[in-house]
C-alpha positions as CSV (number, residue, x, y, z in Angstrom):
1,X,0.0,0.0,0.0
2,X,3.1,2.2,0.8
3,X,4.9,1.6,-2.7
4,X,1.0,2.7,-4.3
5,X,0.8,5.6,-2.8
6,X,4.5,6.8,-3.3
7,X,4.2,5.6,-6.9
8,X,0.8,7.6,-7.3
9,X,2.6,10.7,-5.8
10,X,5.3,10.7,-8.1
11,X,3.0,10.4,-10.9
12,X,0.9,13.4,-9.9
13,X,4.0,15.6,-9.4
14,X,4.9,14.3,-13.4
15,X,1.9,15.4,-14.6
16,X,1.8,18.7,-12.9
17,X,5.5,19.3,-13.5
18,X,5.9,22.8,-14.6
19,X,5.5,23.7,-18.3
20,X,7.7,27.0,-17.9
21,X,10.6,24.6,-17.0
22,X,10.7,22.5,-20.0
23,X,8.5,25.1,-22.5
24,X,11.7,27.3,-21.6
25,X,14.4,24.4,-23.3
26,X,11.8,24.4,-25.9
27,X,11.9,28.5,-26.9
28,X,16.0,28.0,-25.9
29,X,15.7,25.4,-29.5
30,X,13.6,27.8,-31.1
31,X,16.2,30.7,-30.7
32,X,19.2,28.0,-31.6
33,X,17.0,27.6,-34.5
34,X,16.7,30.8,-35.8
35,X,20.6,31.5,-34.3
36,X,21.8,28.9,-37.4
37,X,20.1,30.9,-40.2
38,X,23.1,33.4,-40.9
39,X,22.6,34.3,-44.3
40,X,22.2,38.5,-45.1
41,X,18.3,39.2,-45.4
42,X,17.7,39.5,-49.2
43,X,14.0,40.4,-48.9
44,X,11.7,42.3,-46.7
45,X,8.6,40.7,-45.1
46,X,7.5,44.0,-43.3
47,X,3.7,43.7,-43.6
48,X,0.5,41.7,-43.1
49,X,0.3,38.3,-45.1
50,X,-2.3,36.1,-45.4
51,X,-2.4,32.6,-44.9
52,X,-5.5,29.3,-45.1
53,X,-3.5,27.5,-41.7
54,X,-3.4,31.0,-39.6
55,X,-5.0,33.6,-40.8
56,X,-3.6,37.1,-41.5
57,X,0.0,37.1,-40.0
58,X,1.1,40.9,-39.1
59,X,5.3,40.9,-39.4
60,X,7.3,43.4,-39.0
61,X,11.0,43.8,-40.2
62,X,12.9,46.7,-39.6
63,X,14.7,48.2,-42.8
64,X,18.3,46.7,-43.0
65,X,17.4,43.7,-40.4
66,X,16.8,40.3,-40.5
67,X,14.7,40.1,-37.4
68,X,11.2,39.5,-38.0
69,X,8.0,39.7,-35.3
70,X,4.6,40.2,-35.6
71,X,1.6,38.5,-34.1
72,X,-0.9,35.5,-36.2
73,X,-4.0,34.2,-34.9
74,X,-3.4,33.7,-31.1
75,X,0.3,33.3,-31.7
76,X,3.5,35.5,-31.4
77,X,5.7,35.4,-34.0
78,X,9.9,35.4,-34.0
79,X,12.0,34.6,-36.8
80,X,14.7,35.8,-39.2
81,X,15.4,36.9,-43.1
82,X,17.8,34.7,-44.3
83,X,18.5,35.0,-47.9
84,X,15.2,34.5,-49.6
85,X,13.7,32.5,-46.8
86,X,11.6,33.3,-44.2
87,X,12.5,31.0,-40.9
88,X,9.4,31.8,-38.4
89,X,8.2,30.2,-34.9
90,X,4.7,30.3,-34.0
91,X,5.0,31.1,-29.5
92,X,2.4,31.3,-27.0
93,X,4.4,32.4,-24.5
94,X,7.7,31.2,-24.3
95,X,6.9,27.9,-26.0
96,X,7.5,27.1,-29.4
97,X,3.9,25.4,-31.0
98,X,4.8,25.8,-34.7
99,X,8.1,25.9,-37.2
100,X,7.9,27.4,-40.6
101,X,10.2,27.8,-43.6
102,X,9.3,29.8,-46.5
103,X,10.6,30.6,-49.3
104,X,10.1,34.2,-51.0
105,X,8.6,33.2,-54.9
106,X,8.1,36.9,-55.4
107,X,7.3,40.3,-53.3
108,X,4.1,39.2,-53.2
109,X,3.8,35.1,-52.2
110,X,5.7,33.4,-50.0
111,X,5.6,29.2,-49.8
112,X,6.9,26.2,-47.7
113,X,6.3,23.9,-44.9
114,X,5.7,24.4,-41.0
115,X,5.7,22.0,-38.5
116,X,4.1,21.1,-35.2
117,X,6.3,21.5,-31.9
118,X,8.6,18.7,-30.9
119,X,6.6,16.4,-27.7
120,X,7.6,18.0,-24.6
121,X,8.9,14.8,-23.2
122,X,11.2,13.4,-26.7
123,X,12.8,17.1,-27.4
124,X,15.6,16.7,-29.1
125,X,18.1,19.7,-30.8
126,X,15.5,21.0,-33.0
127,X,12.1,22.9,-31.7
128,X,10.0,21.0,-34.2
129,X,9.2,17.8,-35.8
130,X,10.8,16.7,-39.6
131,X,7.4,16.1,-40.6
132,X,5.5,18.9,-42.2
133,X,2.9,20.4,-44.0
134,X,2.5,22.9,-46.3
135,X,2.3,26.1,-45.9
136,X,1.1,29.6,-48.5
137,X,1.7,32.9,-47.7
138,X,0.1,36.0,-49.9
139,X,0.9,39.6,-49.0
140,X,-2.3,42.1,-48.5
């Protein structure tokens, strides 16, 4: 009866553990991520761009910068210009819940993939899973 109740206490406190603890290794990925993209910015995505997965996604690049930020749906939005592709993570909070990678066709489209969050529990040096899904992007 001892060994049940330990065992059930130790499960509890597993289930309850934190998210801030581990959601904070997850954003850490998410900037490592972005960190590896080192390429100058050869296009601007300063603006709102519309999108069938998320809705309108506001992002805003500075002249000059390859930092990008913005807000989509219920998400914030961090990435980085490198070259001609857009490298974005969808956060709530400090957790990453989305990767994407697009690629600039012209100054007005945008197209790729993004990709749910890794599991909490089986994170391993990237923030999100291989497999993807497409992904459109069309400035307004």
């Amino acid at each position: 009866m001892k060994r049940f109740v330990i065992s059930a206490v130790l499960f509890s406190l597993c289930l309850a553990f934190p998210d801030s603890l581990i959601s904070g290794t997850l954003g850490n990925q998410g900037k490592e991520w972005l960190d590896t993209q080192k390429e100058p910015a050869a296009i601007n995505v300063n603006g709102t761009w519309e999108t069938d997965e998320f809705g309108p996604l506001h992002l805003r690049q500075d002249a000059g910068s390859r930092d990008v930020n913005g807000i989509g749906g219920s998400y914030e939005l961090s990435g980085v210009v490198s070259g001609k592709r857009l490298y974005l993570l969808f956060l709530t909070g400090h957790t990453v819940e989305y990767c994407a990678v697009l690629t600039s066709e012209n100054e007005s489209s945008m197209d790729g993939t993004y990709s749910n969050r890794v599991s909490r529990w089986n994170h391993g040096e990237r923030p999100c899973q291989e497999k993807s899904r497409p992904m459109y992007l069309t400035k307004k």
